[in-house]
Backbone bond lengths (Angstrom), bond angles and torsions (degrees), N, CA, C in turn:
res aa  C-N    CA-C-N  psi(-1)  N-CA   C-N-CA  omega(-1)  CA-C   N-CA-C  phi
1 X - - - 1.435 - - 1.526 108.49 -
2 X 1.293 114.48 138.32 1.577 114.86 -177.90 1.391 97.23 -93.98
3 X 1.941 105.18 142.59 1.282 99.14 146.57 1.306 128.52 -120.27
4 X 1.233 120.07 127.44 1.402 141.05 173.83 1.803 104.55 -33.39
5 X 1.203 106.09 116.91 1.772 110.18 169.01 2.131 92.86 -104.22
6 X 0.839 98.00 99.49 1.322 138.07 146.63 1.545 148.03 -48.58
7 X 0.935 123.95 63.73 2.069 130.09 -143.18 1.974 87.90 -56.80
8 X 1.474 103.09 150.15 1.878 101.84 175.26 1.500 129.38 -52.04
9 X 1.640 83.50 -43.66 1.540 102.64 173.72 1.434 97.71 -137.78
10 X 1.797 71.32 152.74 2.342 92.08 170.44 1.199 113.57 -26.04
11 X 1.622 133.48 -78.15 1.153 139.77 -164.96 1.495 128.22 -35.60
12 X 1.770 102.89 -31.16 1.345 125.85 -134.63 2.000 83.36 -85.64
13 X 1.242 98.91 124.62 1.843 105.28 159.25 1.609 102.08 -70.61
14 X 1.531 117.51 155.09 1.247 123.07 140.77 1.561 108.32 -102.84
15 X 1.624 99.92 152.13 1.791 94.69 -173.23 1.458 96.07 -159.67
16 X 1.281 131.90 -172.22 1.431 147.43 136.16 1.687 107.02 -21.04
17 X 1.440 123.99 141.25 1.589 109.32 146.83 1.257 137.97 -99.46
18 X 1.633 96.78 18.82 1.776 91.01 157.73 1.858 89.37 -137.35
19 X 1.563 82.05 133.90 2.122 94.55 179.90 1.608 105.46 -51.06
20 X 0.905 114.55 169.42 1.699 146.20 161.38 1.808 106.87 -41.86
21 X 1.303 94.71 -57.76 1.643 104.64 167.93 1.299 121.25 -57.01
22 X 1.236 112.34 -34.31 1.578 101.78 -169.86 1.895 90.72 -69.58
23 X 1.196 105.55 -73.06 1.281 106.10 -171.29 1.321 140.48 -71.40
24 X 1.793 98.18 41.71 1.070 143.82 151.81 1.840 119.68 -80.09
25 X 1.499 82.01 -41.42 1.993 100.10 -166.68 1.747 97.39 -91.24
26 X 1.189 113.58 -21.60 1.490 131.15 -174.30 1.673 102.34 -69.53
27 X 1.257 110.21 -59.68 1.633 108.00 160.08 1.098 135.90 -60.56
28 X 1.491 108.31 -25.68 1.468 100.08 173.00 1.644 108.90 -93.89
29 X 1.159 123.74 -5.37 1.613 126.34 157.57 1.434 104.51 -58.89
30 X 1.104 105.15 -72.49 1.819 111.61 174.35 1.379 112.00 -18.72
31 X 1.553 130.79 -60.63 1.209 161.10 -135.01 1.477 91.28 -83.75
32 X 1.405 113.71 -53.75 1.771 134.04 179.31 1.683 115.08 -41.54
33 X 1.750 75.09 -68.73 1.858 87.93 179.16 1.476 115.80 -70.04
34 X 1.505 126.43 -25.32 1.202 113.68 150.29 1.324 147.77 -65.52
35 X 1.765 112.86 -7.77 0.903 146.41 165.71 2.045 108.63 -59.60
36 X 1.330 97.25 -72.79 0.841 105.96 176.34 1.161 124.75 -68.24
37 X 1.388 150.63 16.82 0.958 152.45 172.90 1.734 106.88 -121.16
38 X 1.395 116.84 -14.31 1.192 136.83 127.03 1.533 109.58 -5.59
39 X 1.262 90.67 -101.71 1.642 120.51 -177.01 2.007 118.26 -49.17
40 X 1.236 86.72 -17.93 1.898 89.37 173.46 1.296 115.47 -82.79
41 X 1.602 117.43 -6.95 1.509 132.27 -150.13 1.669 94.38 -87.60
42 X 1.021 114.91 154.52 1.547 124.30 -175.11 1.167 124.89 76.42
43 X 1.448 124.11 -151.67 1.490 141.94 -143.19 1.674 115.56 11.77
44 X 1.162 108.06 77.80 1.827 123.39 165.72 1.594 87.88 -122.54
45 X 1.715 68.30 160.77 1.843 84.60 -176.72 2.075 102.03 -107.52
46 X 1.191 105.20 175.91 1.000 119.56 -160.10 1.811 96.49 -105.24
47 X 1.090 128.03 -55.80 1.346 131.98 145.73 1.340 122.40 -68.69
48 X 1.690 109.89 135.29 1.442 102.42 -159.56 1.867 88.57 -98.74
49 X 1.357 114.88 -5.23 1.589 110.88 167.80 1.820 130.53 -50.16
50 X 2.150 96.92 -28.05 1.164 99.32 -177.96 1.228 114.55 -114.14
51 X 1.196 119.57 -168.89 1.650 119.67 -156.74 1.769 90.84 -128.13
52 X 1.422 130.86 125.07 1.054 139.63 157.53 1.644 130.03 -84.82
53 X 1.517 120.19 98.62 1.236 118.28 -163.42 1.428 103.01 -86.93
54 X 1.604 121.47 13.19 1.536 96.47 161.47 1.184 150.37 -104.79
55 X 1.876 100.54 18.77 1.266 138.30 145.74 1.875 103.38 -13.18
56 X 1.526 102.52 -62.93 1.139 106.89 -147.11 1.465 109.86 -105.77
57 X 1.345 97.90 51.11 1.659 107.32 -146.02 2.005 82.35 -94.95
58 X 1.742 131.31 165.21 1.059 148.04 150.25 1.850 114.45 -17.51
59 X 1.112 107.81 -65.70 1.664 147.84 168.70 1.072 97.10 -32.27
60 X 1.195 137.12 -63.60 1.782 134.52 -132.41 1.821 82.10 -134.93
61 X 1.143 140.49 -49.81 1.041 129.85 177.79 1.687 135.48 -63.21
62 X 1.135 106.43 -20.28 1.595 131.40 -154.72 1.193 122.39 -128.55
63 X 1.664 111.59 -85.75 1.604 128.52 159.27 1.733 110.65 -40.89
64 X 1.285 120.41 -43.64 1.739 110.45 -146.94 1.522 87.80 -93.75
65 X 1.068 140.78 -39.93 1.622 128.46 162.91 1.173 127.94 -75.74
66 X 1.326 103.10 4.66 2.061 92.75 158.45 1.406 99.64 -129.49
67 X 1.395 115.57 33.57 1.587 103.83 159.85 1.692 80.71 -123.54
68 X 1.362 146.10 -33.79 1.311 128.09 156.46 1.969 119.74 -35.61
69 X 1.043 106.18 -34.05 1.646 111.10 -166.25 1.175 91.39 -84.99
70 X 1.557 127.28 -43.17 1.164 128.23 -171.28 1.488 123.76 -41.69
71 X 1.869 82.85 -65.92 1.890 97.96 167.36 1.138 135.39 -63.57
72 X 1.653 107.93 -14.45 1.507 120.16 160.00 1.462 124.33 -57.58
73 X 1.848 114.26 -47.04 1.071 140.75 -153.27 2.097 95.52 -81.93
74 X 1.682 94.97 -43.27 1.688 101.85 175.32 1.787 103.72 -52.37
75 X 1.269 107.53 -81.42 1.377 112.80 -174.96 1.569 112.83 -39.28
76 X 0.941 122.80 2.49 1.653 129.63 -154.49 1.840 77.99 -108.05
77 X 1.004 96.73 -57.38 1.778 100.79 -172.45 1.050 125.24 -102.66
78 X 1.373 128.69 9.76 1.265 125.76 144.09 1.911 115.96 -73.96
79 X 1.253 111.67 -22.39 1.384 126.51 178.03 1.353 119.44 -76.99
80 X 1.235 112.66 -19.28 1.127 142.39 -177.81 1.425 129.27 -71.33
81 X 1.444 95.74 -72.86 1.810 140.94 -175.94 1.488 92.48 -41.84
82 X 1.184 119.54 145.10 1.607 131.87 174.16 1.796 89.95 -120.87
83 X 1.638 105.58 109.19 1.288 122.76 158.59 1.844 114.14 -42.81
84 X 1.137 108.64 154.17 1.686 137.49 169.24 1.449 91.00 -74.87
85 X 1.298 79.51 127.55 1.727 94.53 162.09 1.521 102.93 -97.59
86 X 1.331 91.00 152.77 1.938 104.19 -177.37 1.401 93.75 -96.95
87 X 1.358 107.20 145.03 1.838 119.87 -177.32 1.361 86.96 -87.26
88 X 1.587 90.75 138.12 1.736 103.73 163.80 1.533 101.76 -101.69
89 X 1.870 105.38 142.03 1.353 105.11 166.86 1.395 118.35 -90.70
């Protein structure tokens, strides 16, 4: 037996529960934290005899985990965010 999903009232759309837009902002969060994980990439050495201090460089220490948290924190609130409704005339 089917059951009919049914909106409460007339007006009411059934749809997705997160709009088109959000997961618009959802990719470009994505985009962030891949960004930033970007930026953690490198400083190894080529000889494993020497020691590479730019491991511990500003870049990879600092910047690339709070533009990771960042893009965490976006996607966090684009998932979040309750879209504008458009006025019907």
């Amino acid at each position: 037996m089917a059951v009919k999903n049914n909106p409460k009232t007339p007006g009411e759309k059934i749809g997705f529960p997160i709009p088109v837009s959000s997961y618009k902002m959802i990719l470009i969060g994505f985009g962030i934290v891949v960004l930033g994980f970007i930026l953690m990439m490198g400083g190894g050495s080529n000889n494993p005899d020497e020691f590479n201090y730019d491991i511990f460089s500003f870049r990879r220490i600092t910047l690339a985990p709070i533009v990771v948290l960042g893009g965490f924190g976006f996607i966090f609130w684009a998932i979040m965010r309750k879209p504008k409704q458009e006025e019907e005339n």
